[in-house]
C-alpha positions as CSV (number, residue, x, y, z in Angstrom):
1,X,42.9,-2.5,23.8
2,X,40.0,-0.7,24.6
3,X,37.8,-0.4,28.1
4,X,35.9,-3.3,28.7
5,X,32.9,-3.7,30.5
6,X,31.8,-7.2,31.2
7,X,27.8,-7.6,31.9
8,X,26.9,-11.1,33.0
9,X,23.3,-12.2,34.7
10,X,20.6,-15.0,33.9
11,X,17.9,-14.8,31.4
12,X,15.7,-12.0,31.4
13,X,17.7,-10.0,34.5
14,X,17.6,-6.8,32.6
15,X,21.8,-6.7,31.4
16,X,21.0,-6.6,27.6
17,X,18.8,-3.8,27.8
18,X,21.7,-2.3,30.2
19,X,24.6,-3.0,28.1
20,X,23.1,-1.8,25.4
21,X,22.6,1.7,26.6
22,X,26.1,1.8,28.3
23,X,26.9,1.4,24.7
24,X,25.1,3.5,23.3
25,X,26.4,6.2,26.3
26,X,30.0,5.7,25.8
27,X,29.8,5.2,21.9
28,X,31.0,1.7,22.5
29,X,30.7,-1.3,20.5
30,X,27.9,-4.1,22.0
31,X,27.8,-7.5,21.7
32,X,25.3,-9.9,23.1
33,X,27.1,-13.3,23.6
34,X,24.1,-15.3,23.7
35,X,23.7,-14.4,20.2
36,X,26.2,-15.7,19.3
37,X,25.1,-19.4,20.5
38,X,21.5,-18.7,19.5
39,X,23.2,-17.8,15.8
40,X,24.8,-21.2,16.1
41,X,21.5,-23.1,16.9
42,X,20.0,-21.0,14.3
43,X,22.2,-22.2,11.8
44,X,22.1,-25.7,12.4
45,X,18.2,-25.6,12.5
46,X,18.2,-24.0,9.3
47,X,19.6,-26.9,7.3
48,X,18.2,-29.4,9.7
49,X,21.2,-30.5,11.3
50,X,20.5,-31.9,14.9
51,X,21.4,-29.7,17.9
52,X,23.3,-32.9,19.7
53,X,26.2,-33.0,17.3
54,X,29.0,-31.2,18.2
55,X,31.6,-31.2,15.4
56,X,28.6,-29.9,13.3
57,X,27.9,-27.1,16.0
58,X,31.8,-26.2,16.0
59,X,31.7,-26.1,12.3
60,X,28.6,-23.8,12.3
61,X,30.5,-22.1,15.2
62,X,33.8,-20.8,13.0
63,X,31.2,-19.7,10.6
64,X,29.0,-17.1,12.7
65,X,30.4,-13.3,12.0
66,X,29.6,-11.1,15.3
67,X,29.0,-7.9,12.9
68,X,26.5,-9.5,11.4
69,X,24.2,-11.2,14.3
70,X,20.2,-10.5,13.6
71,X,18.7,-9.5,17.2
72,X,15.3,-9.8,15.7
73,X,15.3,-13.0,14.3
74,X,17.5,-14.7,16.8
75,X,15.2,-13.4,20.1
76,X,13.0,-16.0,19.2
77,X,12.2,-18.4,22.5
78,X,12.8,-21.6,20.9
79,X,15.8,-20.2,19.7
80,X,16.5,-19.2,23.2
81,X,15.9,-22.9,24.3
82,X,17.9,-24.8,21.4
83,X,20.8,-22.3,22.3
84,X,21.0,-23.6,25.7
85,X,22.0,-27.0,24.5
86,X,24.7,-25.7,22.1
87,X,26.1,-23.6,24.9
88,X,27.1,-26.8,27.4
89,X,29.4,-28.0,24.7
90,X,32.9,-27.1,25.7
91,X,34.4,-27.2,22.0
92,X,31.6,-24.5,21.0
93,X,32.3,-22.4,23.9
94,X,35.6,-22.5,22.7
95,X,35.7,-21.0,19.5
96,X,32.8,-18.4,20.1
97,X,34.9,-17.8,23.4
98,X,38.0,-16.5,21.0
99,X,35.4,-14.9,19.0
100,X,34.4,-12.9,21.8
101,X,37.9,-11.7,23.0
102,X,39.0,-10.2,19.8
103,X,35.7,-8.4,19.6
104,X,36.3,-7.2,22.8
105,X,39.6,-5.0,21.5
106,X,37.6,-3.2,19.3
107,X,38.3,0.8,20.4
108,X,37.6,2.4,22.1
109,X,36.0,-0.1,24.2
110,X,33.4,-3.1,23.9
111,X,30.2,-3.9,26.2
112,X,29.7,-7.4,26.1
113,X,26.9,-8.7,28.3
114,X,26.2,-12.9,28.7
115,X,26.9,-16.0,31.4
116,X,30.7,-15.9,31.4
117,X,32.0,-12.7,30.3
118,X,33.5,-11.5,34.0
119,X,34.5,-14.7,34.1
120,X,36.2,-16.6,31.2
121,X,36.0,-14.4,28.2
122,X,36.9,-11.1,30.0
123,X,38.6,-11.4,33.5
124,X,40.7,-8.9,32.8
125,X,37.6,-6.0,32.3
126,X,37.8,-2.6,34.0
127,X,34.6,-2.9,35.2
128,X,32.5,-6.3,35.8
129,X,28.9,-6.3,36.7
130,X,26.5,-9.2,37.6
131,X,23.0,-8.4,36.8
132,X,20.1,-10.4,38.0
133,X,16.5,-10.8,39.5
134,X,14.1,-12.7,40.9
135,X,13.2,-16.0,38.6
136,X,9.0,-14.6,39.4
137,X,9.9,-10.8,38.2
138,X,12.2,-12.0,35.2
139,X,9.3,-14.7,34.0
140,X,7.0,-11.4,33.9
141,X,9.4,-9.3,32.1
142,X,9.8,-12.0,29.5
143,X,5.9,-12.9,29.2
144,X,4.9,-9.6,28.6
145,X,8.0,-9.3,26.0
146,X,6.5,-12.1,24.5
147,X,3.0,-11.0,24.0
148,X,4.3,-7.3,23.2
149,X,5.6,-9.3,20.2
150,X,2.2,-10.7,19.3
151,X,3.1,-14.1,20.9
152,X,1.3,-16.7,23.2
153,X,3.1,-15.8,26.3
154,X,1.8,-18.6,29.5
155,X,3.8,-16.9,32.5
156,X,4.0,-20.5,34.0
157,X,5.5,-22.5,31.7
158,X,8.0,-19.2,31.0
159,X,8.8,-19.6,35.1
160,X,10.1,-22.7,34.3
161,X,12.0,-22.3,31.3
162,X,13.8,-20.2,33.6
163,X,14.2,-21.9,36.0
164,X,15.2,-25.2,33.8
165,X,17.4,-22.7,31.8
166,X,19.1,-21.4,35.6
167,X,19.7,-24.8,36.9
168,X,21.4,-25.5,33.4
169,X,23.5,-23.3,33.2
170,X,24.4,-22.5,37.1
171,X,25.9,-26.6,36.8
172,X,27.3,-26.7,33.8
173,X,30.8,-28.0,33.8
174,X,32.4,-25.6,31.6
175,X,31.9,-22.0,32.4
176,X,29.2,-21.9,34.9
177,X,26.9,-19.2,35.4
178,X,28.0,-17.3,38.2
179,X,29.9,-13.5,39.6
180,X,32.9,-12.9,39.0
181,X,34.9,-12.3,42.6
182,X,35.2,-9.0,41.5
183,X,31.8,-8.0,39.8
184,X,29.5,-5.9,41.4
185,X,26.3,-7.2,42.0
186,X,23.2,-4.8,40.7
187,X,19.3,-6.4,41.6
188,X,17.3,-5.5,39.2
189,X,14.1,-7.0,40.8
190,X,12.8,-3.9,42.2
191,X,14.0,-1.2,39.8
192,X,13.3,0.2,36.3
193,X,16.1,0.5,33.7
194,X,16.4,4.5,34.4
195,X,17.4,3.5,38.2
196,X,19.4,0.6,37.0
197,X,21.4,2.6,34.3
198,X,22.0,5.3,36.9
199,X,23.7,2.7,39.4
200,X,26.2,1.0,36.7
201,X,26.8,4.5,35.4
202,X,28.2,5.5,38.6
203,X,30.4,2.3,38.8
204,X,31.6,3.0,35.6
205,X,32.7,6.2,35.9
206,X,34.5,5.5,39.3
207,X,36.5,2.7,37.1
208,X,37.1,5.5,34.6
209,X,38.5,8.0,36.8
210,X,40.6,5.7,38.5
C-alpha cells in the first residue's frame, strides 16, 4: 500500500485544485471522488434513465472505470446538481466506495480529495485534511469559474446551490459531510492556492518524516 492522503471539504473549498498539485508534487496518482458520482449521473442521463432509481444507478455504478473519468465534461453544474442526488443513495456509495479503496493502493501513493474520504473510504490515511471556506467566498470562486468557461454564472442562485448542496450533504444519513477526528482543518477563505499548498505541504512532510 501506498501513502495516502485523504482531501475532504464542501463544494468549491479549494481541495481539488489542492490535491491535484500534491499529486502532481509527489508524482502520485489523483482521483476526484465526486467524479465518480457525477460519471454515474452522467451515465444515466445519457440514455435517459431517471436519476431516482437506484438499482439503475448501482448498475451504472459497477460500470464507471476511475482511469478513465473526463474532468472536462463531467465539471458541468447540472452535472454537479444531478450528482448530488445519486450520492445520498447508500447502495451507490457502496460500490464507488470499494472503487475508491483499491484505487487508493495504487504506488506509491494516491491523493483522493471528496466528502468522505478521511472518513469512510480512507480512515486509515497518513495524512487527512479538511478543506473549506466560506459559502459567500466559495459561490465567487465557482461564478467566476463559470463565466471563465463562457457560462451564465448568477452569483446568487450559485450561493444557494451551495448552500442547498451543504445542507444536503452535511445530513445525509450515510456518510455525512464532515472532518475526520483526526484531519487537519486548512481555511481557505482568505488565502490563494500558493499559501494553501504551502500549509498542507508542510503537514505532509511532517507525516512523511514521521
Amino acid at each position: 500500500m501506498g501513502f495516502v492522503i485523504a482531501i475532504d471539504g464542501p463544494a468549491a473549498s479549494g481541495k481539488g485544485t489542492l490535491a491535484r498539485r500534491l499529486a502532481a508534487h509527489y508524482g502520485f496518482h489523483h482521483l476526484d471522488s465526486g467524479l465518480t458520482y457525477r460519471a454515474v449521473a452522467h451515465a444515466l442521463g445519457q440514455v435517459g434513465l431517471p436519476l431516482d432509481n437506484e438499482e439503475l444507478a448501482v448498475a451504472a455504478a459497477e460500470n464507471i472505470d476511475l482511469g478513465s473519468l473526463d474532468r472536462e465534461i463531467l465539471s458541468a453544474h447540472e452535472i454537479g446538481e444531478a450528482a448530488s442526488k445519486i450520492a445520498i443513495m447508500p447502495a451507490v456509495r457502496r460500490v464507488l466506495v470499494e472503487k475508491q479503496r483499491e484505487f487508493s493502493i495504487r504506488p506509491p501513493g494516491a491523493v483522493i480529495d471528496g466528502r468522505d474520504i478521511g472518513t469512510i473510504v480512507c480512515p486509515h490515511a497518513q495524512v487527512k485534511l479538511y478543506v473549506t471556506a466560506s459559502p459567500e467566498v466559495r459561490a465567487r470562486r465557482r461564478s467566476d469559474e463559470i463565466a471563465a468557461n463562457g457560462g451564465d454564472a448568477d452569483y446568487e442562485k450559485v450561493l444557494d446551490d451551495i448552500r442547498r448542496r451543504d445542507a444536503r450533504d452535511e445530513t445525509r444519513a450515510d456518510s455525512p459531510l464532515k472532518p475526520a477526528a483526526d484531519a487537519h482543518l486548512i481555511d481557505t477563505s482568505s488565502m490563494d492556492i500558493e499559501t494553501a499548498f504551502r500549509t498542507a505541504l508542510k503537514i505532509v512532510e511532517a507525516a512523511r518524516a514521521a
